[in-house]
C-alpha positions in Angstrom: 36.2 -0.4 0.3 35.2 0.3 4.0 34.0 -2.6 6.1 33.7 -3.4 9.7 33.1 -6.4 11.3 31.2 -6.6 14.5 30.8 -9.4 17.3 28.1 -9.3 20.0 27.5 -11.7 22.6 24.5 -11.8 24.8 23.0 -14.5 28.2 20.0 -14.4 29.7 18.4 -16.6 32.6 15.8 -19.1 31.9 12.2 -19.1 34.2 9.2 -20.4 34.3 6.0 -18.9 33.2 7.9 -16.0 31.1 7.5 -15.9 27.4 10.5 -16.9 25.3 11.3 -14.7 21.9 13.8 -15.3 19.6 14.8 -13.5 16.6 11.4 -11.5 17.3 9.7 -14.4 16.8 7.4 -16.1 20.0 8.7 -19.7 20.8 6.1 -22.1 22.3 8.2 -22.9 25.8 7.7 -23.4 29.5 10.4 -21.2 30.3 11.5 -17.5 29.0 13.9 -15.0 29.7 14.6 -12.7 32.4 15.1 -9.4 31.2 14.4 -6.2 31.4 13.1 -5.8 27.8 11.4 -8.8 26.2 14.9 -10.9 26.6 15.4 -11.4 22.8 19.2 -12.5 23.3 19.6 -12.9 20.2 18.6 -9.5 18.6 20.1 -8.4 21.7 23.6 -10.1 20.3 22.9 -9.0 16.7 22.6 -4.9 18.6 25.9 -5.1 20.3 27.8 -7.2 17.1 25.9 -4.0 14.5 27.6 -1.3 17.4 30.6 -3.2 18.3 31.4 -2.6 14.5 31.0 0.8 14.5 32.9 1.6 18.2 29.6 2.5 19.9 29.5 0.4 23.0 26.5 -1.8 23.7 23.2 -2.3 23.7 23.1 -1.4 27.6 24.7 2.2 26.5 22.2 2.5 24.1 19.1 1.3 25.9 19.8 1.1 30.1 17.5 -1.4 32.1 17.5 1.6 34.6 14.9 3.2 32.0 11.6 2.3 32.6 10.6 3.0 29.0 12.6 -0.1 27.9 10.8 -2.3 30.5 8.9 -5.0 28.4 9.8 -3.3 25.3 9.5 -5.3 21.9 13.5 -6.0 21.2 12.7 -5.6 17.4 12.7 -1.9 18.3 15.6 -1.9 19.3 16.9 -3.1 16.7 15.7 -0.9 14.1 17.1 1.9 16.1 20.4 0.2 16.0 20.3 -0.1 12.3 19.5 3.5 11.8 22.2 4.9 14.1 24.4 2.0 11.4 22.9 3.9 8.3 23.1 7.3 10.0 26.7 6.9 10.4 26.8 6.1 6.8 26.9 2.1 6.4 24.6 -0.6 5.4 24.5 -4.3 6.7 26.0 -6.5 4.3 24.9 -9.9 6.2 24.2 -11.3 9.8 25.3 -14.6 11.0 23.7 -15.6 14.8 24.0 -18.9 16.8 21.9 -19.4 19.9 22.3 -22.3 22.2 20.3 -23.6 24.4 19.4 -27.1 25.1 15.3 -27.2 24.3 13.2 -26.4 22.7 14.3 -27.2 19.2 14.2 -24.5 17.3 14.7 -26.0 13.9 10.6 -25.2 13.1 11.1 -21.4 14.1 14.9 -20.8 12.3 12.9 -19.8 8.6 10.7 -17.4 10.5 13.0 -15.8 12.3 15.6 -15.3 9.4 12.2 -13.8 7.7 11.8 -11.6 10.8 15.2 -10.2 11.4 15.6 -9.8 7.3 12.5 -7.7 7.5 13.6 -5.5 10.9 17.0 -4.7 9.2 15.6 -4.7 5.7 17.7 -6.5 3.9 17.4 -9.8 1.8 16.7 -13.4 4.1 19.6 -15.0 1.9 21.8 -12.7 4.0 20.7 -13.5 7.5 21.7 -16.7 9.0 20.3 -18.4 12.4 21.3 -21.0 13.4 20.8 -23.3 17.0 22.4 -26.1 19.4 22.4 -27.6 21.9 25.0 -27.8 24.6 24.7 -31.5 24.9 23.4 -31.2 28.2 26.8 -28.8 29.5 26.6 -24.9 31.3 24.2 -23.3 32.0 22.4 -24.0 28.6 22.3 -27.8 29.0 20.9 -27.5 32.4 18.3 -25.4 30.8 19.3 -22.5 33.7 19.8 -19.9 30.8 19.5 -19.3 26.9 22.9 -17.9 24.9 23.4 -15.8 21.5 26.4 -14.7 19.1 26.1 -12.8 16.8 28.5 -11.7 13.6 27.5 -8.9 10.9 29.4 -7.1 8.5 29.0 -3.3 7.7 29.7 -1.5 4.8 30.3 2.2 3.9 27.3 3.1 1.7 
């Protein structure tokens, strides 16, 4: 049997006034991410764990911030693209596992939604996507509340 494993790791700054998505799914906040795209870290980790897998670089390689067509751009796109470049090279996503720490909001309402959303994006079953959050317990930049963090594990197999 052929499997890969993939990591991905992604950061992005905290503002005010900016609108905070995770997991494609809108999180009431005061503060949201600075990015190029919509700053969905962790789909954004998820991307570079599903390429990092297969030896194709990053998210960045895939989708440059110096492209103005990915300015604002929903990061759910990008990760359906990323899972058909996965299937084109002939595998299928066996599961996803993704952390994301930052010290508030809690994000225990929004975990079943975004599990839902990222099941649905990748389309495969909810039991095999897992999100989970913490804190920092006020330490780094996530427990000032400077910046949001995401890792990201998935496993691949040949179809």
């Amino acid at each position: 049997m052929d499997i890969r494993v993939g990591c991905g790791y992604d950061v992005h700054a905290l503002a005010e006034g900016l609108q905070l998505v995770l997991c494609g799914v809108k999180v009431p906040h005061t503060k949201g991410c600075v990015a190029h795209s919509d700053g969905d870290v962790a789909i954004h980790a998820i991307c570079d764990a599903l390429l990092g897998a297969l030896a194709l670089g990053d998210i960045g390689k895939l989708f440059p911030d110096s492209d103005a067509k990915y300015k604002g751009i929903d990061s759910t796109i990008l990760l359906k693209e990323v899972v058909d470049v996965v299937v084109s090279k002939g595998y299928s996503v066996s599961n996803i596992d993704c952390t994301i720490a930052m010290q508030r909001p809690k994000l225990r309402p929004y975990i079943d939604t975004m599990r839902e959303r990222i099941a649905e994006v990748v389309g495969i079953d909810v039991d095999r996507v897992s999100v989970k959050a913490t804190t920092t317990e006020h330490l780094g930049f996530e427990g000032r509340e400077e910046g949001v963090s995401a890792n990201a594990v998935v496993l691949l197999i040949k179809a």
